[in-house]
C-alpha positions as CSV (number, residue, x, y, z in Angstrom):
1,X,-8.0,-13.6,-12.6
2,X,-7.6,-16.5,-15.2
3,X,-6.1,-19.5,-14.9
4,X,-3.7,-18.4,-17.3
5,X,-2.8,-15.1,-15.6
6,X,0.1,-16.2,-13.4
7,X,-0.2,-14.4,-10.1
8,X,2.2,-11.7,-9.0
9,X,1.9,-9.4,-5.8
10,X,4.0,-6.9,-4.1
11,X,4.7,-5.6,-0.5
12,X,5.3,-1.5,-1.4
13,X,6.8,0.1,2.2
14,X,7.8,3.9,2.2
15,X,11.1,3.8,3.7
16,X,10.0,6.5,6.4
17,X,11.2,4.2,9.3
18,X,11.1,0.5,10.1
19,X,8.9,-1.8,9.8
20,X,6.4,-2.0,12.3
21,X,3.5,-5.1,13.4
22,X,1.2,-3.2,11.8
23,X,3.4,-3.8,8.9
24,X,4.8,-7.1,8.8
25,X,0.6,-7.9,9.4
26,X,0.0,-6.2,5.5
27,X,3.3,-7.9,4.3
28,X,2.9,-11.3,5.4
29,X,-0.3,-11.3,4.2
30,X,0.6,-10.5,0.9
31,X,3.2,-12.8,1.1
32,X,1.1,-15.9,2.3
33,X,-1.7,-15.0,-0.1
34,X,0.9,-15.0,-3.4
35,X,2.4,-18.0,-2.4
36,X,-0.4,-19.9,-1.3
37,X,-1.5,-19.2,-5.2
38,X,2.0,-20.3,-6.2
39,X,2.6,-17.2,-7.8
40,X,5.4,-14.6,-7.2
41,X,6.3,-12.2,-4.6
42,X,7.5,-8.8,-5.4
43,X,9.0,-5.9,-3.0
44,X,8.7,-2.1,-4.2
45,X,10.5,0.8,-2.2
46,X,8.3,3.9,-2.7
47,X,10.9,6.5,-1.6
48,X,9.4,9.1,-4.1
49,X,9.4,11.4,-1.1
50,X,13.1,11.8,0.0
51,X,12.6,14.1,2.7
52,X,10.4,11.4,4.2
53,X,13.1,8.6,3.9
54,X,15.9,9.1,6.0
55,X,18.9,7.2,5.2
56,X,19.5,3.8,6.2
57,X,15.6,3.1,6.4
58,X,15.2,1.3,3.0
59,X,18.0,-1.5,4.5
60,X,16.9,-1.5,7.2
61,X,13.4,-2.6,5.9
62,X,14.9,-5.4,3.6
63,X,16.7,-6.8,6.7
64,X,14.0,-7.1,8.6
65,X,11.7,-8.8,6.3
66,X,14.9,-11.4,5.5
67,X,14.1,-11.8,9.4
68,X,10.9,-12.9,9.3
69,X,11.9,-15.1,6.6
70,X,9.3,-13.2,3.8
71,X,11.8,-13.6,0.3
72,X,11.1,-11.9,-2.5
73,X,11.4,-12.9,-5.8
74,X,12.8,-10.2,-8.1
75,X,15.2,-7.3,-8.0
76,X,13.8,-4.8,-5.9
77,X,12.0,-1.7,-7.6
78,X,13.0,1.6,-6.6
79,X,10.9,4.3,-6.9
80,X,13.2,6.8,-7.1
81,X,14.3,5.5,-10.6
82,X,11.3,5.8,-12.0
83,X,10.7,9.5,-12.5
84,X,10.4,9.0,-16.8
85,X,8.0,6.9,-16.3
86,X,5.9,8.6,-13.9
87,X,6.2,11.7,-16.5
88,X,5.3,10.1,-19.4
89,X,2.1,8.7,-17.9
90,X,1.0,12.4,-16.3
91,X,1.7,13.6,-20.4
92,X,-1.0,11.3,-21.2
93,X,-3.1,12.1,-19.1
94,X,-3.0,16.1,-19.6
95,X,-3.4,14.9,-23.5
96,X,-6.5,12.9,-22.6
97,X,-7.9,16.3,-20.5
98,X,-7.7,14.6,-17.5
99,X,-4.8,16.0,-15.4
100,X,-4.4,19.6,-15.3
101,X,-1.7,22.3,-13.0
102,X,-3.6,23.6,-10.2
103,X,-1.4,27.3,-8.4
104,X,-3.9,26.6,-5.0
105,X,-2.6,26.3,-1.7
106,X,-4.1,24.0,0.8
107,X,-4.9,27.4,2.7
108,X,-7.1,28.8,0.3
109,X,-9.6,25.8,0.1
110,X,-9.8,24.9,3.8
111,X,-13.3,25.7,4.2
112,X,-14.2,22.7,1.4
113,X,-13.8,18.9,2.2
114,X,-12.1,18.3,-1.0
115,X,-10.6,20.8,-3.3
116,X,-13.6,21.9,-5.4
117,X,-11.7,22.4,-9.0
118,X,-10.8,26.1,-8.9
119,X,-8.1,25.5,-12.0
120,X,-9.7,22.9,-14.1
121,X,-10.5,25.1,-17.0
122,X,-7.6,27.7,-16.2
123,X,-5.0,27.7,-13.5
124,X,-6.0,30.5,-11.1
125,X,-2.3,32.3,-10.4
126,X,-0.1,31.4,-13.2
127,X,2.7,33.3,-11.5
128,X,2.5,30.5,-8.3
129,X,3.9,26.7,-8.7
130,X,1.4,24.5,-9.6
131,X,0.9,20.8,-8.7
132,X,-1.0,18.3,-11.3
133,X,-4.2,17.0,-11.0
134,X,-6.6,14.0,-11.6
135,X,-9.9,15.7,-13.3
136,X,-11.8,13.1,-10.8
137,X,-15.4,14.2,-12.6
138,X,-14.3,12.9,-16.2
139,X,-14.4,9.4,-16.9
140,X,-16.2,5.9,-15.4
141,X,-18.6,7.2,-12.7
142,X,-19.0,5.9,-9.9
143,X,-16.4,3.2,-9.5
144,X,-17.1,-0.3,-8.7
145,X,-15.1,-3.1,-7.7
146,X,-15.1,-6.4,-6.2
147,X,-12.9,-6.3,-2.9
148,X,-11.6,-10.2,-2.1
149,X,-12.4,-9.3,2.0
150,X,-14.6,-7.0,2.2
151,X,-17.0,-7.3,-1.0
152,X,-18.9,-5.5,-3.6
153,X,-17.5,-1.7,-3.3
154,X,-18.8,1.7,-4.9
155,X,-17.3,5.2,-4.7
156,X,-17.6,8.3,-7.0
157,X,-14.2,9.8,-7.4
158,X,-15.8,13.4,-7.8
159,X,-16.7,13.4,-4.5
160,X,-12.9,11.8,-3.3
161,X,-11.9,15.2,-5.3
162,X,-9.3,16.1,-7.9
163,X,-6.2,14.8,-6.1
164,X,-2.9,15.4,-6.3
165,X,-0.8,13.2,-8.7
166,X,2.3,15.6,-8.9
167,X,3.7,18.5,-6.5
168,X,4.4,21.9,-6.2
169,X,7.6,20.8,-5.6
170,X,7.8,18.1,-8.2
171,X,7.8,15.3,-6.0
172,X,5.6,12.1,-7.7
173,X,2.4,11.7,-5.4
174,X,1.4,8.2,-4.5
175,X,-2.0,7.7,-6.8
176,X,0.1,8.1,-10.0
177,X,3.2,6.6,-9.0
178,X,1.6,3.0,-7.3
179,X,-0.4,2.7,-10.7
180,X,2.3,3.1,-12.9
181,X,4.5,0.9,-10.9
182,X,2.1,-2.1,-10.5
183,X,1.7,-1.7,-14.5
184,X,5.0,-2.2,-15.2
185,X,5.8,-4.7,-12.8
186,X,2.5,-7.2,-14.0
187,X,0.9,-7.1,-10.0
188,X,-2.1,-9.0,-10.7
189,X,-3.1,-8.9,-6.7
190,X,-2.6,-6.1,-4.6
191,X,-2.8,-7.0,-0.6
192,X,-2.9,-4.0,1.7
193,X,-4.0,-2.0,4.8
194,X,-7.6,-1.4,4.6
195,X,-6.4,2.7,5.1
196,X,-6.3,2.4,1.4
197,X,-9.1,1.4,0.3
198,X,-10.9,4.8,-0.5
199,X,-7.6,4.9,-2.5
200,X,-8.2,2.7,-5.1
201,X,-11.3,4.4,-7.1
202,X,-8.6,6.8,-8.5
203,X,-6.2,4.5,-9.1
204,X,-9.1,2.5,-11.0
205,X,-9.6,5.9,-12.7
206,X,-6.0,5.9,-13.7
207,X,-5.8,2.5,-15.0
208,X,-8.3,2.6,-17.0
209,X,-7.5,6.2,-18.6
210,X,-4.1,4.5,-18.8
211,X,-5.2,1.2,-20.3
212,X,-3.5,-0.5,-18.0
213,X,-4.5,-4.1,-16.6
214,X,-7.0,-3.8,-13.2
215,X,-5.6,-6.0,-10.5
216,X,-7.4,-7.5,-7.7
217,X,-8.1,-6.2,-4.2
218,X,-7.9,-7.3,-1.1
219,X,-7.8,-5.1,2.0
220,X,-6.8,-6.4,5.3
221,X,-7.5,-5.0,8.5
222,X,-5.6,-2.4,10.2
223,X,-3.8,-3.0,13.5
224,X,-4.7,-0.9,16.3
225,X,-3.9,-0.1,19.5
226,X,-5.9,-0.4,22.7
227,X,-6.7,3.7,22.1
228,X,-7.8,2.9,18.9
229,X,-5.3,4.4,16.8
230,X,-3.5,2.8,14.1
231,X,-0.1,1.9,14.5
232,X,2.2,3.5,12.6
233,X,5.9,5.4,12.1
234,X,4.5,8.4,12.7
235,X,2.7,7.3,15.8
236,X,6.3,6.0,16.9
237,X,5.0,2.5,16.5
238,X,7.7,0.1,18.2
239,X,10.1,-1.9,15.4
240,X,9.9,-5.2,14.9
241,X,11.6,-7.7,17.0
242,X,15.2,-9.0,16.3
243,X,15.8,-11.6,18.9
244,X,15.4,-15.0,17.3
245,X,12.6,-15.5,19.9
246,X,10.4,-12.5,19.6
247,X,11.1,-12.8,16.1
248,X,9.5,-15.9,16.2
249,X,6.5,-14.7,18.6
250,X,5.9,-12.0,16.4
251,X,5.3,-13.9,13.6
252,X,3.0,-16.3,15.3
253,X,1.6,-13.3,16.1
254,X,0.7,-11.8,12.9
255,X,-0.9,-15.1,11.7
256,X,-3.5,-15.0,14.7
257,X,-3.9,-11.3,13.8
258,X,-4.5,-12.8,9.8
259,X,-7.5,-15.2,11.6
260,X,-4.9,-18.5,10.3
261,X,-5.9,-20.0,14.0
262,X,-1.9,-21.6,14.2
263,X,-1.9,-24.4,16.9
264,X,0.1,-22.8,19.9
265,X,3.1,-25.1,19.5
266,X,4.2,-23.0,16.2
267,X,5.0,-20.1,18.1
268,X,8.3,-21.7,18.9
269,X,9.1,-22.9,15.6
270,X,11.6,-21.2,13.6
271,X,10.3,-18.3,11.0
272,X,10.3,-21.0,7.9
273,X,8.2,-23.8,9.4
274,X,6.2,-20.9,11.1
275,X,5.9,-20.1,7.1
276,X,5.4,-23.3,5.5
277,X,2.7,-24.3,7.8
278,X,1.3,-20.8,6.8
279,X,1.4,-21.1,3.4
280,X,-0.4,-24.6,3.3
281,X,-3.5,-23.2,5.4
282,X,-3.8,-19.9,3.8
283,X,-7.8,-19.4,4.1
284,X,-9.5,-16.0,3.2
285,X,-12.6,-17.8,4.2
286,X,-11.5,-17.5,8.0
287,X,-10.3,-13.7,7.5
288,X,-12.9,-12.1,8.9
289,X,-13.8,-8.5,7.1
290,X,-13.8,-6.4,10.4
291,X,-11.8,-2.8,10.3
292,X,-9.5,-3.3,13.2
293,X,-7.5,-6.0,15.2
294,X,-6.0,-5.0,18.5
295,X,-2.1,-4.6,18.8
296,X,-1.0,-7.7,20.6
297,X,0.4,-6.4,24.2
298,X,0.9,-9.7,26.5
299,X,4.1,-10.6,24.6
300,X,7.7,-11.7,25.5
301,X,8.9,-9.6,22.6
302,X,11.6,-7.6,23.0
303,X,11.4,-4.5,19.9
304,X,15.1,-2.6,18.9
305,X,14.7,-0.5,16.4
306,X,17.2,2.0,14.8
């Protein structure tokens, strides 16, 4: 990034439940890693799946990260509004030859590890809905990019396979809708959960079929629990803390998780020393580029979710 790019970053939850520590772990360290930079701090809503958003849930996500005292800087962007958009970038890419309507069910390719193509040159049941897809074999091959944590990184989209950028049911999927969004709202740095990371050579793919700007990456590790698995809504993940205490435990907690070693007296401090403190020691040098940290279970927090 040049010194004359200002930065700009973005915390993007799907309103599917609330927020989790898994969650605040990705969002703080987007937060702390824009304003450490003195740059700005943006919050998306990706609801483009409303039967995956149950009501209250995008509010609910808002309030809590007022909790933890992570402010944003501009209005928020909702998905949901964005559907010209979305369309007018899938007509350029169908122009270009690189999207195309694909009729097959998920049932009919089950025996392959990725959908091997079947409609590229002509959809196979024109009678059937058809979703759109990114011709993954067309374009820069392999990708490469420079992840800020984890390094030098290659994939070949091909073998990722053609994936889905609209649905049968005319739902937006994520790839096109998270490239198109960052685009327009000038991310220059893009912080997330390193379960997206084999995500981002076809959004490189889009960008640059686009000719949209390339952001940086950097992935942060994934919070686990003592099974292994990854926490998350759909795991029934607890929700973030809400007593001014645990709130502030938590927190404390998510900056150990980030490897910012804060002294043990600023688990007690309220959310925007806790904050300002982190800010001013922000080191990616002391992130250490391992997969998974361990859910933090010896805790006095108490969780109430919705």
């Amino acid at each position: 990034m040049s010194h004359s790019t200002r930065y700009r970053g973005r915390f993007a939850p799907t309103p599917s439940g609330p927020l989790h520590f898994g969650s605040l772990v990705a969002a703080l360290g987007s937060y702390l890693d824009a304003r450490a930079a003195r740059g700005q701090w943006l919050v998306r809503i990706e609801d483009i799946d409303p039967p995956r958003s149950p009501k209250g849930a995008a509010s609910t996500i808002l309030r809590q990260l007022e909790t933890f005292g992570l402010e944003w800087d501009e209005a928020i962007m909702w998905q949901h509004d964005r559907h010209e958009a979305y369309q007018t970038a899938l007509d350029r890419l169908e122009h270009l030859g690189l999207a195309y309507p694909c009729s097959c069910s998920r049932k009919q390719w089950q025996g392959f590890d990725v959908y091997p193509g079947w409609c590229r040159e002509k959809v196979c049941d024109p009678t059937k809905p058809v979703a759109w897809r990114l011709r993954s074999d067309r374009g820069e091959r392999p990708i490469r990019w420079h992840d800020r944590l984890f390094g030098d990184q290659q994939f070949d989209p091909a073998e990722l396979g053609d994936v889905v950028l609209k649905r049968k049911d005319g739902l937006w999927a994520y790839q096109l809708a998270v490239v198109v969004d960052d685009a327009e709202q000038q991310i220059t740095d893009v912080v997330r959960g390193l379960d997206l990371l084999d995500n981002t050579p076809w959004q490189r793919q889009l960008q640059r079929a686009l000719q949209l700007p390339l952001p940086r990456y950097l992935h942060l590790p994934l919070i686990v629990t003592a099974e292994g698995q990854k926490l998350s809504k759909q795991n029934l993940a607890p929700a973030l803390a809400e007593a001014q205490g645990s709130v502030r435990y938590q927190l404390f907690q998510a900056l150990k998780a980030l490897d910012q070693a804060p002294p043990n007296a600023l688990a007690a401090e309220p959310t925007i020393t806790q904050l300002d403190w982190a800010v001013e020691h922000w080191s990616l040098t002391q992130l250490r580029p391992t997969a998974h940290r361990l859910m933090p279970t010896s805790s006095p927090i108490t969780t109430t979710g919705e």
